[in-house]
C-alpha positions as CSV (number, residue, x, y, z in Angstrom):
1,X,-73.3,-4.7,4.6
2,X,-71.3,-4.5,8.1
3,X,-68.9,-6.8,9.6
4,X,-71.3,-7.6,12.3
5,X,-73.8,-9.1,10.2
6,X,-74.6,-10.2,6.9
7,X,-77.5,-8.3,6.3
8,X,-77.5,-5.1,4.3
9,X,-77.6,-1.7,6.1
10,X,-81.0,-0.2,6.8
11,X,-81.1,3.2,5.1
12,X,-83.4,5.8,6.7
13,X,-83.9,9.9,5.4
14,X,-82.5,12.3,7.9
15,X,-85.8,13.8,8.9
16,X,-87.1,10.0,9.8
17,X,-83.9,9.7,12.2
18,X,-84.4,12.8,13.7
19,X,-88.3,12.2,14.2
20,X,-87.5,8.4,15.5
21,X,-83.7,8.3,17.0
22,X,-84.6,6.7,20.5
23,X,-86.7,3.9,19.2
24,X,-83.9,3.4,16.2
25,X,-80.7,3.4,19.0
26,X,-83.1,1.0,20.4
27,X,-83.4,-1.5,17.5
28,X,-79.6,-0.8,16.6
29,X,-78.3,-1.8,20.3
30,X,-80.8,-4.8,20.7
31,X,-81.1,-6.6,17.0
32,X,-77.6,-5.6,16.0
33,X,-77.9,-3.6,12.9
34,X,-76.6,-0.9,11.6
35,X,-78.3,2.0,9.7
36,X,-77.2,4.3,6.9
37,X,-78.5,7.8,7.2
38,X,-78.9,10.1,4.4
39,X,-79.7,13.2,3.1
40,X,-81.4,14.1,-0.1
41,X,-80.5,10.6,-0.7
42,X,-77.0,11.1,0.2
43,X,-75.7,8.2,2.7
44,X,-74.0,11.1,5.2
45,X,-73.8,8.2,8.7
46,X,-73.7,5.2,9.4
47,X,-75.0,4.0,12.7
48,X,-73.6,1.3,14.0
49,X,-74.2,-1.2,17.4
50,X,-70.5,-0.8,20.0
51,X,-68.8,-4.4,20.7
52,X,-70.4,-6.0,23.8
53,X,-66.8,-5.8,25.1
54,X,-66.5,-2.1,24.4
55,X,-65.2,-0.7,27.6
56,X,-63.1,2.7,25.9
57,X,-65.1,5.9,26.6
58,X,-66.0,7.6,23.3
59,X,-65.1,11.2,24.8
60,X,-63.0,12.8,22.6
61,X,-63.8,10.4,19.8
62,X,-65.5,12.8,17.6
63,X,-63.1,15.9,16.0
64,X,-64.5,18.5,14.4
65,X,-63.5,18.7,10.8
66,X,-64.9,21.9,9.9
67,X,-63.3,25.6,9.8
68,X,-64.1,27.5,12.8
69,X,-67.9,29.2,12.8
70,X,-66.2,32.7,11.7
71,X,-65.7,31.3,8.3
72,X,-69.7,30.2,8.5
73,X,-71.0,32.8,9.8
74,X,-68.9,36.3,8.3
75,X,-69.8,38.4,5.5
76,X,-65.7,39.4,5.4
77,X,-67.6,43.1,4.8
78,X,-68.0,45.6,7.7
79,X,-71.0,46.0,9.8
80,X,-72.0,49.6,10.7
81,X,-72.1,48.2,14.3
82,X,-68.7,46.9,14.3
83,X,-67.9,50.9,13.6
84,X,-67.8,52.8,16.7
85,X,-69.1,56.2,16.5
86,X,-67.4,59.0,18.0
């Protein structure tokens, strides 16, 4: 349950939010609920309505927690194209 209501969270899979996320913004911003999101049945978000007096932009509200996409993406082994061949 949130602080703006009493009602429990709505919980919805991942793939659902993805398939339906304008109409469930919708129903967030004009009934005032908030929705738990998960994955493999993992809550991973919550979505939640802003204050009607909410006048702070939300740039720069997000940080990215991860390592940069190096650590993501590299084998740490070398590529015969990184090699240059003389």
């Amino acid at each position: 349950m949130t602080a703006a209501n009493s009602f429990p969270d709505r919980t919805i899979m991942a793939s659902r939010f993805k398939a339906e996320c304008l109409a469930i913004l919708d129903q967030v911003e004009h009934m005032r609920i908030s929705v738990v999101i998960t994955k493999h049945g993992r809550p991973i978000a919550r979505l939640v309505p802003l204050e009607a007096e909410y006048d702070q932009t939300t740039v720069g509200s997000v940080h990215l927690v991860a390592e940069p996409d190096q650590a993501y993406y590299s084998t740490g082994e070398a590529w015969d194209a990184d090699t240059a061949a003389d």
